[in-house]
C-alpha positions in Angstrom: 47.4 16.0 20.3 46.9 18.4 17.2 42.8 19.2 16.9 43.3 18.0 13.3 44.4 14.6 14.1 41.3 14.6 16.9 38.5 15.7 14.2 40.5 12.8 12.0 40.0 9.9 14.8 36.2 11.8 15.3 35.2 11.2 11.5 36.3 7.7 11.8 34.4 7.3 15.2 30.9 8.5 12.8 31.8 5.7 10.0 32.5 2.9 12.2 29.6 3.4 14.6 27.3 3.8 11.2 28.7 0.6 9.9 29.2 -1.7 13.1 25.4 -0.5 13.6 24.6 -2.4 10.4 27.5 -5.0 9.9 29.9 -4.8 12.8 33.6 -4.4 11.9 33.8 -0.8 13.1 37.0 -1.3 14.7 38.4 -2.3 11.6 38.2 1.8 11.4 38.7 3.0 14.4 41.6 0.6 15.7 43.9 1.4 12.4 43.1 4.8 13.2 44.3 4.9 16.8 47.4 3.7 15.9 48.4 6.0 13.1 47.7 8.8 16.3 50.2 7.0 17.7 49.0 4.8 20.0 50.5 1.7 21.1 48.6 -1.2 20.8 46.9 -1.9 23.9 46.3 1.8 24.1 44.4 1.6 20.8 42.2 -1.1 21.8 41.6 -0.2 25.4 40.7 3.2 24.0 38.4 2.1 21.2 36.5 0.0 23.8 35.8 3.6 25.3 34.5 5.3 22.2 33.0 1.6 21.2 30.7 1.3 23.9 28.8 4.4 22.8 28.0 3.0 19.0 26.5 -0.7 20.3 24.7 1.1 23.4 23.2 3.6 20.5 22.7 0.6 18.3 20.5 -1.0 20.8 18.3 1.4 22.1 17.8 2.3 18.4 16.7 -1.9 17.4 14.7 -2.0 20.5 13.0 1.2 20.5 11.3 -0.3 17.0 10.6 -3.6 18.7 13.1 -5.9 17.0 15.1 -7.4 20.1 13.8 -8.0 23.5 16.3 -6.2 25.8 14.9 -8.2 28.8 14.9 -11.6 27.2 18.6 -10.7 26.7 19.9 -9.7 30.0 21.7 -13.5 30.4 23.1 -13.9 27.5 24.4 -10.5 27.7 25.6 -11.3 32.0 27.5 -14.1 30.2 29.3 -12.1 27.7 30.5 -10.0 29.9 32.1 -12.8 31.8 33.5 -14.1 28.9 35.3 -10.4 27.9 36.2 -9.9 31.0 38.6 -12.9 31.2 39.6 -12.6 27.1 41.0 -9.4 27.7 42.7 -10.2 31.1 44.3 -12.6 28.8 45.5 -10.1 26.4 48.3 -8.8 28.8 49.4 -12.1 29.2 49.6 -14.2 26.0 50.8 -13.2 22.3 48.1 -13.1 19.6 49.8 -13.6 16.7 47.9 -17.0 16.2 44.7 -15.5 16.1 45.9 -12.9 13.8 47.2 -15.2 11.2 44.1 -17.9 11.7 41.1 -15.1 11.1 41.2 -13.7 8.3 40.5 -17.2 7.0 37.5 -17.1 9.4 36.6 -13.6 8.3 36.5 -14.9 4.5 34.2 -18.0 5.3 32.0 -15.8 7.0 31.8 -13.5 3.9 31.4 -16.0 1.5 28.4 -17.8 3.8 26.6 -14.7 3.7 27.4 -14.0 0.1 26.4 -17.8 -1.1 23.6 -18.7 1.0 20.6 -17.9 -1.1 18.0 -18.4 1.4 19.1 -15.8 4.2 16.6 -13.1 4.7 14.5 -11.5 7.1 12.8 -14.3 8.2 13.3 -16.6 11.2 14.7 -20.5 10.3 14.4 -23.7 12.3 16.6 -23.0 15.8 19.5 -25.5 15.5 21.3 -25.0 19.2 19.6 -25.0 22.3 19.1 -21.2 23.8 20.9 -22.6 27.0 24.1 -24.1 25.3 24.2 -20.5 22.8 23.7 -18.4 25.9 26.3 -20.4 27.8 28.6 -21.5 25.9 28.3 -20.5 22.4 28.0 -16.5 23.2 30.7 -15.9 25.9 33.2 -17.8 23.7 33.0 -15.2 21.2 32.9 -12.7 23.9 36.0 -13.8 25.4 37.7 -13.6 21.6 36.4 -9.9 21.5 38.1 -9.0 25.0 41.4 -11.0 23.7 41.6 -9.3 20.5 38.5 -8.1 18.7 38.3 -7.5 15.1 35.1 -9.3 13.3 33.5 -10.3 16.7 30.0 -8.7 16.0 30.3 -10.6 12.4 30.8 -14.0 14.6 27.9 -13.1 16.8 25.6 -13.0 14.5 26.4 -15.8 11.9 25.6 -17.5 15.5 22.4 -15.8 15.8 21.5 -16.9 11.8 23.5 -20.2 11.6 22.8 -22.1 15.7 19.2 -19.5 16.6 17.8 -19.4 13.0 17.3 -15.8 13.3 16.6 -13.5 10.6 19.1 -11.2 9.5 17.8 -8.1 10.4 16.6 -9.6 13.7 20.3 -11.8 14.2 21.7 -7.8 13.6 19.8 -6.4 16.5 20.1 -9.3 18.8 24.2 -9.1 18.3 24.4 -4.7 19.4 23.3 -5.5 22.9 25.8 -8.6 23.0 28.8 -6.0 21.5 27.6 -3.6 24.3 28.7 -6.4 27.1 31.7 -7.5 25.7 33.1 -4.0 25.4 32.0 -2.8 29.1 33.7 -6.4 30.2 37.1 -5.5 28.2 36.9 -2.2 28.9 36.8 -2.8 32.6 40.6 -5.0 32.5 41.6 -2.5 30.2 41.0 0.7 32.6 42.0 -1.5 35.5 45.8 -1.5 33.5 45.8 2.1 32.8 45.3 1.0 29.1 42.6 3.3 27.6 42.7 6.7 26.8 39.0 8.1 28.3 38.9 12.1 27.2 40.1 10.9 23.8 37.5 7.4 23.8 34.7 10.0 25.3 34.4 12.6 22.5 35.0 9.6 19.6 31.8 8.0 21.4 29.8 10.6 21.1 30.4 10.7 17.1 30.2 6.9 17.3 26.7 7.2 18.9 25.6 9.5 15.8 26.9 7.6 13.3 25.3 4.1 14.9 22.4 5.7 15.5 22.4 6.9 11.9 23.4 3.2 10.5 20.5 1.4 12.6 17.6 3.6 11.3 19.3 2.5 7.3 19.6 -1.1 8.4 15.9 -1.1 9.8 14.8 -0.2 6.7 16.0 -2.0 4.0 16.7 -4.9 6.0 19.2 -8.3 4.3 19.4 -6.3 1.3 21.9 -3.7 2.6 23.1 -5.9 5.8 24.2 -9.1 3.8 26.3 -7.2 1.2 27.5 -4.6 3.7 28.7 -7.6 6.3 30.3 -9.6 3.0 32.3 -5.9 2.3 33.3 -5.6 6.0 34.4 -9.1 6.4 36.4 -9.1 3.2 38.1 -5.7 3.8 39.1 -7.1 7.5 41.1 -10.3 6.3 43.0 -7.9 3.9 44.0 -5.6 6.4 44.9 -8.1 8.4 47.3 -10.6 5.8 48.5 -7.6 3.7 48.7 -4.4 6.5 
């Protein structure tokens, strides 16, 4: 691989990890990237699950370190995930996802207009509308098993759950959702290695950029809070559907 098409796929690494650290979406950099290298498909994702893992671990030593999510408290939730990514991207060698890819960007635009529209959504915690043992068990490792099947907005769908079903805040929904990312990537990337589908020197040096830049994005979200993660998730959200109906 030319070294100019490696510090290419390393600048996007740094983006993404600074925005998924803040608003998810990073693969909606990275991904795209992967596959103008060349990289089939499965490849791409198998090897952005490498480099991914590195930005959501960052993200949430960097949340917890300043005491906004309890990593502890989190463990099942996060056990289920994995679960839950493990068998979604088992099913990605088996079944087409074209319906998924024609369905969310829909999805992706609700999403952005809830957080765009909503004027109440701050900081501050709301009224818990789910039970935390139907969220944990059924809620969470359903959207885990839609990032191990395909990918693209699952930390956005984590944590409208967070804000919408625990009544988090959204600075505290943002922190609760990296350790969550972390397990669903370590399930998917597990079936993915397992099928020789992941690229590790390649998804090793992107991760360390990734770690930087998620590092960097956490610290920024910490401190301004909803007023850079709402607008930021809204962009994010809204620049995924395009890609996805228009290429």
């Amino acid at each position: 691989m030319d070294f100019d098409i490696i510090l290419l796929l390393l600048a996007a690494a740094f983006v993404a990890g600074a925005i998924d650290a803040v608003a998810g979406g990073g693969g909606l950099i990275t991904i795209p990237a992967l596959l103008l290298a060349g990289f089939d498909p499965l490849t791409a994702i198998g090897t952005n699950k490498v480099q991914a893992i590195f930005g959501s671990g960052s993200a949430t030593i960097a949340y917890a370190s300043k005491g906004h999510v309890n990593l502890r408290k989190q463990l099942p939730s996060a056990g289920f995930v994995l679960i839950g990514s493990s068998l979604g991207a088992a099913l990605a060698f088996v079944i087409p996802t074209e319906a998924l890819e024609t369905g969310l960007p829909f999805l992706l635009i609700a999403v952005a207009l809830f957080f765009a529209l909503k004027p109440d959504l701050g900081d501050l915690d709301r009224e818990r509308r789910l039970s935390e043992p139907l969220l944990i068990g059924l809620v969470m490792p359903l959207i885990g098993a839609y990032d191990g099947l395909f990918g693209p907005g699952a930390g956005s769908f984590y944590m409208i759950a967070f804000v919408t079903l625990a009544g988090f805040g959204v600075l505290k929904a943002t922190a609760h959702t990296k350790l969550l990312n972390f397990a669903s990537n370590v399930g998917g990337l597990l079936v993915f290695t397992l099928n020789g589908a992941a690229i590790w020197w390649l998804g090793l040096m992107m991760g360390v950029a990734t770690f930087l830049g998620a590092r960097l994005g956490a610290t920024i979200a910490m401190r301004f809070g909803s007023k850079l993660i709402r607008p930021l998730l809204v962009v994010t959200c809204l620049a995924l559907a395009a890609k996805l109906l228009f290429g």
